[in-house]
OpenMM code with the backbone's topology and positions (N, CA, C; nanometers):
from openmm import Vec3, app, unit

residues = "UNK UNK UNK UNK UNK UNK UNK UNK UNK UNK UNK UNK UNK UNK UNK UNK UNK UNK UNK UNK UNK UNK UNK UNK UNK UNK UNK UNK UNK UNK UNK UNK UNK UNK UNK UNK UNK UNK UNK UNK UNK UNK UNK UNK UNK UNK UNK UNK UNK UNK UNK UNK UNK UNK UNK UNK UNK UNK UNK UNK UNK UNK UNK UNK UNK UNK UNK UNK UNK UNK UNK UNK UNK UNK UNK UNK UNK UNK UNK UNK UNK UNK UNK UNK UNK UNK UNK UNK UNK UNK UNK UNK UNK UNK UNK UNK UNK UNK UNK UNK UNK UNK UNK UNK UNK UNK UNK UNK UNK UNK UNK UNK UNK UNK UNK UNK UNK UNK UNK UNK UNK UNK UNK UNK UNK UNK UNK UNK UNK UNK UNK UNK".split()
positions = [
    Vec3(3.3305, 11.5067, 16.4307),
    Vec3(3.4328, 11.5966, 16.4828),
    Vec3(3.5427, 11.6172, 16.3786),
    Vec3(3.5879, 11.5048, 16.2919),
    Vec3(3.6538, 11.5043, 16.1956),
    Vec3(3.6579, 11.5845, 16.1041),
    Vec3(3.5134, 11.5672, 16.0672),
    Vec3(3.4413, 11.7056, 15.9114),
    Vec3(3.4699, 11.8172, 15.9646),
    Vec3(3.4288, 11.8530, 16.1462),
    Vec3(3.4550, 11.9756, 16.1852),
    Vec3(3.5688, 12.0386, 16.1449),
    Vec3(3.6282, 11.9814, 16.2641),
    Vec3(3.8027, 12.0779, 16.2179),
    Vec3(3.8437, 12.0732, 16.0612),
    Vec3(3.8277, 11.9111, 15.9214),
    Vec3(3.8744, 11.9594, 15.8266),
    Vec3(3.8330, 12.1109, 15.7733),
    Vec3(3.6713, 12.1424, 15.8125),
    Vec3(3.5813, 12.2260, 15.7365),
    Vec3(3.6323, 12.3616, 15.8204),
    Vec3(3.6674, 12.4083, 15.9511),
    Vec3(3.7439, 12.5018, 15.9988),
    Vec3(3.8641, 12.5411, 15.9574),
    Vec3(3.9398, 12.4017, 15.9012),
    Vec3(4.0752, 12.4503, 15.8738),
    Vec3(4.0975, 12.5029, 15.7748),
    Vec3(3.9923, 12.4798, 15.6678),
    Vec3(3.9912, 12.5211, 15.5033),
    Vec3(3.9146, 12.6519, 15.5309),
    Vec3(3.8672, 12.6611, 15.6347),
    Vec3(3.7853, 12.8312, 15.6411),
    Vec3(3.9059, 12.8922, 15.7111),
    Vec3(3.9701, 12.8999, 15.7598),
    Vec3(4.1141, 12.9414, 15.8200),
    Vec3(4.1955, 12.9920, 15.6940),
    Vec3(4.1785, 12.9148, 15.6122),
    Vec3(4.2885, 12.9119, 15.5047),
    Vec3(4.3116, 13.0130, 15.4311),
    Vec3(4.3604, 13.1338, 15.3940),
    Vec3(4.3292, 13.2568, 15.2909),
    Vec3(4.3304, 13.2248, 15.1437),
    Vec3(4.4009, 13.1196, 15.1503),
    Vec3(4.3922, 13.0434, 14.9879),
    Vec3(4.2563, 12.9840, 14.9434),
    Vec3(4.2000, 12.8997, 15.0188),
    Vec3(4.0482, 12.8380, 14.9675),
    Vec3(3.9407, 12.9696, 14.9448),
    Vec3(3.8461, 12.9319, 14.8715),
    Vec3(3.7204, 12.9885, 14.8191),
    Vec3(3.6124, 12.9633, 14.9340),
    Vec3(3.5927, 13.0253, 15.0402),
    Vec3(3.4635, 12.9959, 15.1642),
    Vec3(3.3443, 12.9418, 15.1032),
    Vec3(3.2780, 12.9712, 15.0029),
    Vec3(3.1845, 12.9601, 14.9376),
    Vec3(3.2179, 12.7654, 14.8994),
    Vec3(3.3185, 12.7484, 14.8244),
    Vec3(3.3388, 12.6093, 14.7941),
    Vec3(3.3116, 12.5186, 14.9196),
    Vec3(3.4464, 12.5410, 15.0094),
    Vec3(3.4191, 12.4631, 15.1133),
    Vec3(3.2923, 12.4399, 15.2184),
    Vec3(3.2211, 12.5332, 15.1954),
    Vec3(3.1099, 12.5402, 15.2634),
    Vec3(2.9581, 12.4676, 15.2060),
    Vec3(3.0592, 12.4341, 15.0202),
    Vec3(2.9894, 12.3466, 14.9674),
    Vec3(2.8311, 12.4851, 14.9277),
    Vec3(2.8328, 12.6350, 14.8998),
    Vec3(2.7816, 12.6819, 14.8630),
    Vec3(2.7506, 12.7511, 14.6878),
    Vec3(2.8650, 12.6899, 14.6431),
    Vec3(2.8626, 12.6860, 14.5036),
    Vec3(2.7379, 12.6298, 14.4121),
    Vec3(2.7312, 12.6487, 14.3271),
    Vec3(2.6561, 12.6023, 14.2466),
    Vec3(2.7157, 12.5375, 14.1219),
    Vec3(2.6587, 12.4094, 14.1574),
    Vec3(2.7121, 12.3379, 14.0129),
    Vec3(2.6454, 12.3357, 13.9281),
    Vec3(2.7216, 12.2411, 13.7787),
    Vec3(2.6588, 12.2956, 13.6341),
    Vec3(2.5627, 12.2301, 13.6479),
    Vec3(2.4569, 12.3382, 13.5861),
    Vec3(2.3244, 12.2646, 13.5457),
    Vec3(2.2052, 12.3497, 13.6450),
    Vec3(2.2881, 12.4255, 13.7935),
    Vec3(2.2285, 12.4655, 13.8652),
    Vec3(2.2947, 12.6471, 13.8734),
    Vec3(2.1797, 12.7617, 13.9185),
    Vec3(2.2371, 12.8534, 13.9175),
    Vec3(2.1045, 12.9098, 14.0247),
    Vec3(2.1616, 13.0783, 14.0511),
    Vec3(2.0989, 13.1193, 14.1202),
    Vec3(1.9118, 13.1444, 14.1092),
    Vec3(1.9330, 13.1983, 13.9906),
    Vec3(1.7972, 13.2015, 13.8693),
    Vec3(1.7115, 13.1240, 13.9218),
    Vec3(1.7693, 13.0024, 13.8509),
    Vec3(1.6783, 12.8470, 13.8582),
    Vec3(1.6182, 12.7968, 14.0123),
    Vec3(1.7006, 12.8127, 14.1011),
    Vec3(1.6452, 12.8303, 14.2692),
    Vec3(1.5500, 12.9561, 14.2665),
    Vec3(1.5941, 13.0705, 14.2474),
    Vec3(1.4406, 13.1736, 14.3160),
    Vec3(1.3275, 13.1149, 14.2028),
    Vec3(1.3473, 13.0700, 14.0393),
    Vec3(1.2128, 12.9941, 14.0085),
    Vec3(1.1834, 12.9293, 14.0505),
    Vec3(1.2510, 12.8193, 14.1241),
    Vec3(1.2152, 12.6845, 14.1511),
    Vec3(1.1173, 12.6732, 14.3063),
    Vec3(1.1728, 12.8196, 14.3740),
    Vec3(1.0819, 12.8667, 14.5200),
    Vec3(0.9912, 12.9845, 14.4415),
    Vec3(0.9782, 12.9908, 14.3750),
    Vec3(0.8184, 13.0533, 14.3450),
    Vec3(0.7640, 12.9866, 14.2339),
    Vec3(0.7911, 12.8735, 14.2122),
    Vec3(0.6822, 12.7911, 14.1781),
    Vec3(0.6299, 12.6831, 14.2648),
    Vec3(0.7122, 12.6873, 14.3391),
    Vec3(0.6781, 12.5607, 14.5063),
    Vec3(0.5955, 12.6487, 14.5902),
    Vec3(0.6105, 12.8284, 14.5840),
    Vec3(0.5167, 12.8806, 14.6496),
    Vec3(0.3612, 12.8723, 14.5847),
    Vec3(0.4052, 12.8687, 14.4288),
    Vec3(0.2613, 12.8941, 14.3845),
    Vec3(0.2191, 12.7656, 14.3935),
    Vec3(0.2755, 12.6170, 14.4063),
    Vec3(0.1968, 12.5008, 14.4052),
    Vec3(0.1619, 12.4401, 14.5062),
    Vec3(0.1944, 12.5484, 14.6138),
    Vec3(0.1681, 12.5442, 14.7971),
    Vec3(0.0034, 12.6601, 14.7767),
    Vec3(0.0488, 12.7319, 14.7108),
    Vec3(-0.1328, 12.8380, 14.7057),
    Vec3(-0.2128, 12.7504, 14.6206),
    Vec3(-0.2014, 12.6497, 14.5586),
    Vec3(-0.2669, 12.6180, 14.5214),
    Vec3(-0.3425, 12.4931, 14.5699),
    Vec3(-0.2341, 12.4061, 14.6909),
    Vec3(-0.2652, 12.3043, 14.7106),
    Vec3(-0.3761, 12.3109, 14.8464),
    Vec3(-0.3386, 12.4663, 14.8742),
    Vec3(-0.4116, 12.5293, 15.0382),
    Vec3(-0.5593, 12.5991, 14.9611),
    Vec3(-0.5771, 12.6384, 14.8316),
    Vec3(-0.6794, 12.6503, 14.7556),
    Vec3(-0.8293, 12.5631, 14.7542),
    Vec3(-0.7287, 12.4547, 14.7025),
    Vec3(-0.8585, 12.3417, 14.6890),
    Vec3(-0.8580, 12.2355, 14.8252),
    Vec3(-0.7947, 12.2294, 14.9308),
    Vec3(-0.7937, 12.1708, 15.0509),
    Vec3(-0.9084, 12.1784, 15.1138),
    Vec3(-0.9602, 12.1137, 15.1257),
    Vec3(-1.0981, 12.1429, 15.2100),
    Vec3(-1.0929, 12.0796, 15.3613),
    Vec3(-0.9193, 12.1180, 15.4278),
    Vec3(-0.9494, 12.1298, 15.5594),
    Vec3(-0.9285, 12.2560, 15.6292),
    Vec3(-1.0386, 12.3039, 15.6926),
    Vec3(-1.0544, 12.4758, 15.7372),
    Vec3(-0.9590, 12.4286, 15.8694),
    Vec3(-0.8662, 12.3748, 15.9494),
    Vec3(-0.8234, 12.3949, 16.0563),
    Vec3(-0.7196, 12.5018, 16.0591),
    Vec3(-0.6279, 12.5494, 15.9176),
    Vec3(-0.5436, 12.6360, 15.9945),
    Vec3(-0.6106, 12.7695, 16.0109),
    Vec3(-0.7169, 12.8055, 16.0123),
    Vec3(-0.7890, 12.9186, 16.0001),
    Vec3(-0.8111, 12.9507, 16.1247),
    Vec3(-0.8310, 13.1060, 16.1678),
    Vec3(-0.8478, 13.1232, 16.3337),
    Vec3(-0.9864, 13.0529, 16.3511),
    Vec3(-1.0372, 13.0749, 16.3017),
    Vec3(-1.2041, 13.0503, 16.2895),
    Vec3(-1.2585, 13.0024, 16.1739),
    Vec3(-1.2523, 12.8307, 16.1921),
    Vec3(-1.2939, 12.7506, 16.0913),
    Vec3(-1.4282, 12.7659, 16.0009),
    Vec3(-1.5360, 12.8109, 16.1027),
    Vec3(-1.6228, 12.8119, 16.0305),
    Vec3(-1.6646, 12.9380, 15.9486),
    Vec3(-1.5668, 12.9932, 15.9163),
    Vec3(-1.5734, 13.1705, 15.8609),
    Vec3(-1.4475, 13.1387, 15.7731),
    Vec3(-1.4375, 13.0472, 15.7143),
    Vec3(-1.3335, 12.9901, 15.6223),
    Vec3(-1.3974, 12.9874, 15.4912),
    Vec3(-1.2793, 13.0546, 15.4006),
    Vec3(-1.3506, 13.0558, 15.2309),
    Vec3(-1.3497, 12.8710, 15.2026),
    Vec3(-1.5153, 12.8845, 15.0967),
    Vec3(-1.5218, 12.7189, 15.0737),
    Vec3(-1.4011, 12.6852, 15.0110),
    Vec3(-1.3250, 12.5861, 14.9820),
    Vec3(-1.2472, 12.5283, 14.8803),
    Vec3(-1.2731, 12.5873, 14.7266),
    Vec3(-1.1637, 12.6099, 14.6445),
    Vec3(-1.1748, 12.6075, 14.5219),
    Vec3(-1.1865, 12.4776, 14.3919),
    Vec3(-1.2550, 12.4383, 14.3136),
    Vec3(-1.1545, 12.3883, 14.2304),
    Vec3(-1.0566, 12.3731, 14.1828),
    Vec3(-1.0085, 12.2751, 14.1254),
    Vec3(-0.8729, 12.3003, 14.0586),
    Vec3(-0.8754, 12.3875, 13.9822),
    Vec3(-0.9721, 12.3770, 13.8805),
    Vec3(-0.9962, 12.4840, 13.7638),
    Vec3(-1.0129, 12.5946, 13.8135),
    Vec3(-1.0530, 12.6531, 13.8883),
    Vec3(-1.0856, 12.7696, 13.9738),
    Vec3(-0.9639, 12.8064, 14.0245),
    Vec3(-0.9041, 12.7336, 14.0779),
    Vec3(-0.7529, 12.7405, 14.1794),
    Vec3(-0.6374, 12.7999, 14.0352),
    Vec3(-0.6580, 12.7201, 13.9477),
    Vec3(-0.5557, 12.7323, 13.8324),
    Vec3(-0.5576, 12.8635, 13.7499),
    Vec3(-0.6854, 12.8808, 13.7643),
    Vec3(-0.7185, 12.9865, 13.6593),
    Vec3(-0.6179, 13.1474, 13.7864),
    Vec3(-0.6957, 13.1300, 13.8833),
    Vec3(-0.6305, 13.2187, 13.9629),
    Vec3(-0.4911, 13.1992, 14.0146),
    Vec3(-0.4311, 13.0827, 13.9833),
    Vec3(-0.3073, 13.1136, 13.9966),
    Vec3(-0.1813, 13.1717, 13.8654),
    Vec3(-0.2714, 13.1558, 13.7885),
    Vec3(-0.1986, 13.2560, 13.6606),
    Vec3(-0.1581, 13.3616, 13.6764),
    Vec3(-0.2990, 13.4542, 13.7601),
    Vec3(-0.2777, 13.5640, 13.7784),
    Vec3(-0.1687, 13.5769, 13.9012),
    Vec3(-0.1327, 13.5208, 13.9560),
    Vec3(-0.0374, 13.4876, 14.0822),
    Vec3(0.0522, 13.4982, 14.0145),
    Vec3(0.0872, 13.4059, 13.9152),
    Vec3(0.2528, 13.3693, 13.8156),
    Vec3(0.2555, 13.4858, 13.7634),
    Vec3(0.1814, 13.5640, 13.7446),
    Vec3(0.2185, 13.6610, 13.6442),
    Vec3(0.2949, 13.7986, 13.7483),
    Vec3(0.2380, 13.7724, 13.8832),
    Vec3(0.3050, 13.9086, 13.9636),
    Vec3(0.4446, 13.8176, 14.0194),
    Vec3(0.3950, 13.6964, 14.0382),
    Vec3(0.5826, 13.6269, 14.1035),
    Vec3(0.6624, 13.6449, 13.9879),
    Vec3(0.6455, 13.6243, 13.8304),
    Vec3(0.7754, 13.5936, 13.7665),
    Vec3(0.8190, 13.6996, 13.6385),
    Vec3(0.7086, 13.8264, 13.6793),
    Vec3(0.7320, 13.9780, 13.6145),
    Vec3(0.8661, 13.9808, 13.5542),
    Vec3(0.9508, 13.9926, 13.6311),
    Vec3(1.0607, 13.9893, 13.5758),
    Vec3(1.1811, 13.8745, 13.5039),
    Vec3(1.1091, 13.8027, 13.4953),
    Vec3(1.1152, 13.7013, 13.4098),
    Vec3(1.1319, 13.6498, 13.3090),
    Vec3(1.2144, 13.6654, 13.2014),
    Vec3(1.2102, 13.7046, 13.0466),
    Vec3(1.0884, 13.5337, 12.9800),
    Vec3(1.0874, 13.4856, 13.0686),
    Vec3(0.9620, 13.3924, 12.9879),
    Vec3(0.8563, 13.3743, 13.0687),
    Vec3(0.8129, 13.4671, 13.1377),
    Vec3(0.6803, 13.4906, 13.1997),
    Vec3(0.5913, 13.4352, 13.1678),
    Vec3(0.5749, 13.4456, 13.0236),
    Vec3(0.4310, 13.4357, 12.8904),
    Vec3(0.4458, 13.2706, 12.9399),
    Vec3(0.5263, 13.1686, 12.9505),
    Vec3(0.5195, 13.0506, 12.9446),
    Vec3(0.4380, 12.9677, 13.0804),
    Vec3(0.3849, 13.0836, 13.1732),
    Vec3(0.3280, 13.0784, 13.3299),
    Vec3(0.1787, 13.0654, 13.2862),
    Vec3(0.1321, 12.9659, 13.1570),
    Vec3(-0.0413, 13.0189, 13.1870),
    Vec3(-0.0522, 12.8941, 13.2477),
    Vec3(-0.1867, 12.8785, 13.2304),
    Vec3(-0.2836, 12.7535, 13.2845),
    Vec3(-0.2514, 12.6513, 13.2367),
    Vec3(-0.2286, 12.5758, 13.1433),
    Vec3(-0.1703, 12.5016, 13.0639),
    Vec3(-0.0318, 12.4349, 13.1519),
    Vec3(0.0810, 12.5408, 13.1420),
    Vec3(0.1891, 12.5140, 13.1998),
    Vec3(0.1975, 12.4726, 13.3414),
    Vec3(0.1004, 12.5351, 13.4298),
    Vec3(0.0804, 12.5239, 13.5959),
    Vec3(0.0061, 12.4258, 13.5517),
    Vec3(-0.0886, 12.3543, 13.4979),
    Vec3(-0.1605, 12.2750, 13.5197),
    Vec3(-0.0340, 12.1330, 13.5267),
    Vec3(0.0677, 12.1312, 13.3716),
    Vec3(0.1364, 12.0364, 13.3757),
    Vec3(0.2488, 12.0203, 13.4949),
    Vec3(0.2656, 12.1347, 13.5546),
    Vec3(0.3528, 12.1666, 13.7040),
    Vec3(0.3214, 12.0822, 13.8061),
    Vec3(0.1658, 12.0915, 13.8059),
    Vec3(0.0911, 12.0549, 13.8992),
    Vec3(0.0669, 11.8955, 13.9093),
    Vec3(0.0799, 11.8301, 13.7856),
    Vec3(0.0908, 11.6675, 13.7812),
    Vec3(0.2328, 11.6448, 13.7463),
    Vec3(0.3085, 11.6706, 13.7575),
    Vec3(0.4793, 11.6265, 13.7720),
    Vec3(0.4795, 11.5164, 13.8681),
    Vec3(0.4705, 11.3763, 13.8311),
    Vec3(0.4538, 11.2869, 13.9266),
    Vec3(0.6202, 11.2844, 14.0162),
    Vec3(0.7119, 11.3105, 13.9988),
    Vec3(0.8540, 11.3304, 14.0576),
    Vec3(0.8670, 11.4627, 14.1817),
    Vec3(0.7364, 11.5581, 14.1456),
    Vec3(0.7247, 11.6538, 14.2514),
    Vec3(0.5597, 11.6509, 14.3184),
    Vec3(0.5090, 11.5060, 14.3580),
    Vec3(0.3344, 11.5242, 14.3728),
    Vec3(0.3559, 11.5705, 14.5261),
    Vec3(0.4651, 11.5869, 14.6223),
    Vec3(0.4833, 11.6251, 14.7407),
    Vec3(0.4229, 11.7750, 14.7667),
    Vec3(0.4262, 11.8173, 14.6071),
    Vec3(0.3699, 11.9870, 14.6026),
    Vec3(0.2281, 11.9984, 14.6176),
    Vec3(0.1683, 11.8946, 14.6246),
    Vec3(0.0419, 11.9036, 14.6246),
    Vec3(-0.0509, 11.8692, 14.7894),
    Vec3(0.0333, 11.8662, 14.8514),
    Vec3(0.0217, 11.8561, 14.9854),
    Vec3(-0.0211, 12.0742, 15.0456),
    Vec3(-0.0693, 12.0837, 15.1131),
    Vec3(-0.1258, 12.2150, 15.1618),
    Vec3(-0.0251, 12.2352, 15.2897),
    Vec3(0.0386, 12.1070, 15.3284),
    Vec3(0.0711, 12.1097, 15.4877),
    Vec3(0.2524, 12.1062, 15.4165),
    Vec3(0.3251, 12.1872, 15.5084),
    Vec3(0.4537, 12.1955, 15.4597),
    Vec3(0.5643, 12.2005, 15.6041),
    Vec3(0.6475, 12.0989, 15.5668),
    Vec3(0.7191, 12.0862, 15.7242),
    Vec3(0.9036, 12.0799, 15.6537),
    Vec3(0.9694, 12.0792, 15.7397),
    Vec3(1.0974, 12.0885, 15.7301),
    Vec3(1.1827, 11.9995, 15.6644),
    Vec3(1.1288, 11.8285, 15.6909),
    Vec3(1.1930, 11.7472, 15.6297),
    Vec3(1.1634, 11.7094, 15.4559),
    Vec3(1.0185, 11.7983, 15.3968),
    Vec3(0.9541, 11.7815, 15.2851),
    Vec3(1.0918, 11.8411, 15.1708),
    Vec3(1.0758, 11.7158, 15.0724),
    Vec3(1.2376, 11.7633, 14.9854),
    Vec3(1.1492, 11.9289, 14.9137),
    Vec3(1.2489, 11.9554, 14.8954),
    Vec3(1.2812, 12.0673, 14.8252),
    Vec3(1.2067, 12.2204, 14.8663),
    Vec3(1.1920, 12.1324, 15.0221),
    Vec3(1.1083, 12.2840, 15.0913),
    Vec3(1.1589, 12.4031, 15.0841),
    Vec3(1.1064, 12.5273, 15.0667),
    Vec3(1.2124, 12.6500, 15.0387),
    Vec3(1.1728, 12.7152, 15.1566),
    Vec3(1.0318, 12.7062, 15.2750),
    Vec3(1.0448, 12.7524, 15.3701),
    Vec3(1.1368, 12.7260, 15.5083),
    Vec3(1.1576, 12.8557, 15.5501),
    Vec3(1.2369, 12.8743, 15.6780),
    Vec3(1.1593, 12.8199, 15.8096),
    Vec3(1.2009, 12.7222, 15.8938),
    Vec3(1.1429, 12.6403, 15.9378),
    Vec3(1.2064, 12.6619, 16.1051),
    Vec3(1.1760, 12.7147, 16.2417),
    Vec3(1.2346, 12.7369, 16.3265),
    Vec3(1.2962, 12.5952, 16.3549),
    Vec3(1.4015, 12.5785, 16.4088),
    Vec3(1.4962, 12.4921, 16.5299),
    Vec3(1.4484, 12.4655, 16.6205),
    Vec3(1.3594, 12.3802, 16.6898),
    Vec3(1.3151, 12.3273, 16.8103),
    Vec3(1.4503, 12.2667, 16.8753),
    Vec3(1.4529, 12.3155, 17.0409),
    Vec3(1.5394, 12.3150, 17.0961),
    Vec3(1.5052, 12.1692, 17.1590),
] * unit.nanometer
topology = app.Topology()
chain = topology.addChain("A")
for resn in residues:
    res = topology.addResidue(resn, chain)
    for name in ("N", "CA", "C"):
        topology.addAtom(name, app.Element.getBySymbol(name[0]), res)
């Protein structure tokens, strides 16, 4: 109740920055850029991890489910993926197979390699409904 009202009273205030107090700033080291890369490469290491998964349940109809890919298979086609997510990108060229492959064993992010994605998973970038 405390945080409440301080965090109302500084949004009240015409002097404070809303953005600060709301703790929406970005600090050094972090910028807007680096977040939309950082959610389209968590998207592409979510297509990739639902690629080679070989469990058909989220499918309407499991047994009319494409087989699993390889990794190598999965990788190769997710290049072509990186190349339409990060078009505008001034280092695009740095999105081949090679680079996603080393993305893909980042032992500090192996949570990306999960197919199944829920709300409490760090650095989830999906929108996740509020169960009442």
């Amino acid at each position: 109740m405390e945080w409440l009202r301080q965090t109302f009273s500084a949004l009240s205030n015409p002097d404070r920055d809303v953005l600060r107090v709301l703790g929406l700033n970005y600090t050094a080291g972090h910028s807007a850029k680096k977040e939309l890369a950082a959610q389209k490469m968590d998207f592409l290491m979510h297509w990739i991890a639902g690629a080679i998964a070989e469990d058909a349940s989220p499918y309407t109809d499991p047994s009319d489910s494409p087989p699993p890919l390889s990794l190598e298979q999965a990788l190769t086609k997710a290049t072509l993926i990186a190349k339409s997510l990060f078009t505008n990108d001034p280092q695009s060229e740095k999105y081949d197979k090679d680079y996603i492959r080393k993305c893909w064993y980042e032992q500090h992010k192996s949570y990306r390699q999960s197919p199944y994605r829920g709300p409490y998973d760090p650095n989830s970038y999906y929108a996740f409904p509020v169960d009442d």
